[in-house]
N, C-alpha and C positions, 0 to 999 in steps of 0.2 A: 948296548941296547939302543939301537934306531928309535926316532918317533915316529917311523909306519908300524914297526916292531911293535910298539906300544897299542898303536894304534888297530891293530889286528885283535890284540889281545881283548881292549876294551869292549871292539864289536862282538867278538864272539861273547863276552861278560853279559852284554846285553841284549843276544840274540838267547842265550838261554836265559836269561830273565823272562822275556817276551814269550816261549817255551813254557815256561813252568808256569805263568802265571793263566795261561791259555786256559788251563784244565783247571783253574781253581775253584771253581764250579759247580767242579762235576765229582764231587766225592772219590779223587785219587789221595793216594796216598805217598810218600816222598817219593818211591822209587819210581812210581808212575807221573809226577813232575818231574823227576831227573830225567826219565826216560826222553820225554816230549821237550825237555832243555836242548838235552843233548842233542837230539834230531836237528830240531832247529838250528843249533849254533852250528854245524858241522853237518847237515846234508846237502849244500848246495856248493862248499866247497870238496867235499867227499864224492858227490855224483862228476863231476868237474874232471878229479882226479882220476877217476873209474874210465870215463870216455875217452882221455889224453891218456889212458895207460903209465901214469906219473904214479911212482908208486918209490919209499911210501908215503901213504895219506899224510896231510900234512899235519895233523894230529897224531896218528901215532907216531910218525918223524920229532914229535915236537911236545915233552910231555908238558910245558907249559899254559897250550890250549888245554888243554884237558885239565885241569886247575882252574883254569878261566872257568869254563864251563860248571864245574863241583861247586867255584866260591857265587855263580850266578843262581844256581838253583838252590840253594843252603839262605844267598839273600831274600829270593821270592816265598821261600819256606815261610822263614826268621818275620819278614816285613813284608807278610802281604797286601794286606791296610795302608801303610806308608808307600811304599810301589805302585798298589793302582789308584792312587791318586794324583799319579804322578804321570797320569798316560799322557797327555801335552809334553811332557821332559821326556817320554822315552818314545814317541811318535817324533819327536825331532830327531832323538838318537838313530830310531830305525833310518831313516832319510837321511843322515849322513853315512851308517854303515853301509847302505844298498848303494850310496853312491860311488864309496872308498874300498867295494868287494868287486864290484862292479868294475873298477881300474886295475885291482888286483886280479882278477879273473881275466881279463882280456892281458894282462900284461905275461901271466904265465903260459896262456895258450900260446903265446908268439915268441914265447921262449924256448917252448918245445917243437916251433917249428912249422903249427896247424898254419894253412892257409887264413891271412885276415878276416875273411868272413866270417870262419868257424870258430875264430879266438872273439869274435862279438859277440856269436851265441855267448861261447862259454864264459864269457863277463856277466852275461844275465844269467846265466843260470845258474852261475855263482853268488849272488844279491838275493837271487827269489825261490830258489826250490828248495831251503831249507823252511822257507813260510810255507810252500804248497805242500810237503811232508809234513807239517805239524797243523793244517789245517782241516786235512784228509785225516790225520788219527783223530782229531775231536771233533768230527763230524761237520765243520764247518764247512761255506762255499768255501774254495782255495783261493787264494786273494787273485792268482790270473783271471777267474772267471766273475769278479766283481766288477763295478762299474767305473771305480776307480783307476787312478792311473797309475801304475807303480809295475810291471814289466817295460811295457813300453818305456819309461823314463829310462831306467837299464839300459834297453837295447840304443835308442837313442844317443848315452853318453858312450857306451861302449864301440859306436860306430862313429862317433866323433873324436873319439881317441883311438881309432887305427886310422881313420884319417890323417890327421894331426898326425900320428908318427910317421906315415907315410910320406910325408912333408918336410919330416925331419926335425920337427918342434924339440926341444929340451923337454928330457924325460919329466921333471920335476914342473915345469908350466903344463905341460900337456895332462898332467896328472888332476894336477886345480883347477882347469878349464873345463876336462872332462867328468871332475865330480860335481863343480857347479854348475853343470846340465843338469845333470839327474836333480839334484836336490835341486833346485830352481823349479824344474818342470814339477816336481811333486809337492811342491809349498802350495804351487802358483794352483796348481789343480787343485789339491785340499779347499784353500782359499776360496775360489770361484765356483767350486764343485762342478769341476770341468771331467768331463768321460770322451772316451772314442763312441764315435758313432754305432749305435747296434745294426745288428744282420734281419732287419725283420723283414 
């Protein structure tokens, strides 16, 4: 067991956390937390896998994630009080897994072969469409269309790491380079409460 392995594991742990705790609110009940867990942890590497015709998903290839995901939503159940006061510990987590889904995501696209540009999309829309599917079930903005920055950083790191491999960089530097984009540019935004310019 690798520690990207591991570290796969933990993100998805904590992407259905962030899932289940979304609807704690709103008078669901477990199955209706699992439900919006699950989505979260596993729709943006699920939609990923649908466009690349990579089949199969890498969840049901892998009944581990799907464990992840059951012991993520069973903790947000169990400790929901303890969890969300813990959003500063698990808003850093988000921002290191969009950064580490986001290198995972581009790295599989270019494994299958897509043209670099397409394997950048599919780096961010590996990081971020599992937050725009659980923000659209509970009615919320979808985090692309906030004022924050958190696609853009995605797209970003994922275009500085097919750069960099284009160059030839070492998989494993090109890896750390590229996820400290992303998390840098979304610390430094949170921080300064920096946005993209609006269309008005």
């Amino acid at each position: 067991m690798t520690l990207q392995y591991v570290l796969e594991l933990v993100g998805t742990f904590v992407f259905a956390i962030s899932g289940a705790l979304a609807i704690r609110e709103r008078e669901h009940d477990m199955f209706g937390a699992g439900f919006t867990g699950f989505i979260t942890a596993i729709g943006g590497g699920t939609l990923r896998d649908i466009l690349l015709d990579s089949y199969p998903l890498v969840w049901i290839g892998d009944i581990h994630f799907l464990y992840s995901i059951l012991l993520g939503v069973m903790a947000a159940f169990i400790f929901p009080n303890f969890l969300s006061r813990l959003r500063k510990t698990f808003f850093l987590f988000d921002t290191l897994g969009i950064g580490f889904f986001t290198v995972l995501g581009v790295e599989k696209a270019l494994s299958l072969g897509v043209r670099p540009e397409i394997a950048a999309i599919m780096g961010m829309f590996t990081a971020v469409m599992g937050g725009v599917i659980r923000d659209t079930l509970t009615n919320e903005t979808p985090v692309l269309f906030r004022k924050e920055i958190y696609a853009s950083a995605c797209l970003a790191g994922a275009v500085l790491y097919v750069g960099l491999n284009f160059w030839g960089l070492e998989r494993d530097y090109n890896l750390l380079i590229s996820m400290s984009l992303v998390i840098s540019i979304r610390l430094i935004a949170m921080k300064y409460k920096l946005s993209l310019p609006r269309l008005d």
